[in-house]
PLY file of the C-alpha trace (Angstrom):
ply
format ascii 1.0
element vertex 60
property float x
property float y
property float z
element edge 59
property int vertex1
property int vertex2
end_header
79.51 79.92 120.85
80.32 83.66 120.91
80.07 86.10 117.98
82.61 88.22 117.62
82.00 92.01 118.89
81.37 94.99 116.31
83.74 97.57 116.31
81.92 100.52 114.13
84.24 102.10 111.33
84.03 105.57 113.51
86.30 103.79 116.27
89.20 103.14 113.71
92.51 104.84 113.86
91.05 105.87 117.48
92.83 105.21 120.83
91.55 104.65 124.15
93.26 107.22 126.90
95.23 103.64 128.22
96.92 103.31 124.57
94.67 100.75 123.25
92.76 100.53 120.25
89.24 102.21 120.95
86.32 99.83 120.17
83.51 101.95 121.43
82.49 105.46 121.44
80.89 106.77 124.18
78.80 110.34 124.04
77.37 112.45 127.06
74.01 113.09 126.77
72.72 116.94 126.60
69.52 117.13 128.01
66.52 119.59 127.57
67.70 121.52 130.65
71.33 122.17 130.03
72.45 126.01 130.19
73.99 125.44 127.04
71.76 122.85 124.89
73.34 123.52 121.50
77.13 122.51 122.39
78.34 119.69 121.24
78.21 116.67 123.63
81.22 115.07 125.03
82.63 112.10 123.38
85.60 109.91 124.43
86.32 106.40 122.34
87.80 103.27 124.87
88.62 100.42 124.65
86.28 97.60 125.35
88.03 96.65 128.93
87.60 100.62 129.91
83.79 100.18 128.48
83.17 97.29 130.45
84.67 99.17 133.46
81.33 101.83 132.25
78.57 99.68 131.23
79.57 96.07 133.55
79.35 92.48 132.09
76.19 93.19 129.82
78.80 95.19 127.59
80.52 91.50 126.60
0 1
1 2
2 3
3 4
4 5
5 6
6 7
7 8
8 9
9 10
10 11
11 12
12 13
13 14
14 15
15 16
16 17
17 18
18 19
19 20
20 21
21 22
22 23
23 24
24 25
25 26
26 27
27 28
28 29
29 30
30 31
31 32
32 33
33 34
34 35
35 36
36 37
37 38
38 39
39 40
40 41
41 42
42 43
43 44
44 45
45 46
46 47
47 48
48 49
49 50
50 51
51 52
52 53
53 54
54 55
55 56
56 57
57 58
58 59
């Protein structure tokens, strides 16, 4: 039996760049050593077939 996936509330209304509903957010990390540590890191939202694309079959 498999549960269904979480979507968080942050992901709604957002779209993936394909057109699909987003399902996961997905934020660069800015570490210690970057010229410009206080920007803001990057964030894109996808969609969970683009996320799997990312992360591979552990993301299902």
């Amino acid at each position: 039996m498999t549960r269904p996936r979480f979507i968080s509330g942050c992901c709604e209304g957002e779209r993936c760049h394909c057109g699909a509903p987003a399902e996961h957010k997905v934020e660069e990390a800015v570490f210690y050593d970057d010229p410009l540590p206080q920007r803001h890191p990057l964030t894109a939202y996808v969609c969970h077939e683009h996320f799997r694309q990312m992360m591979g079959p552990i993301a299902d």
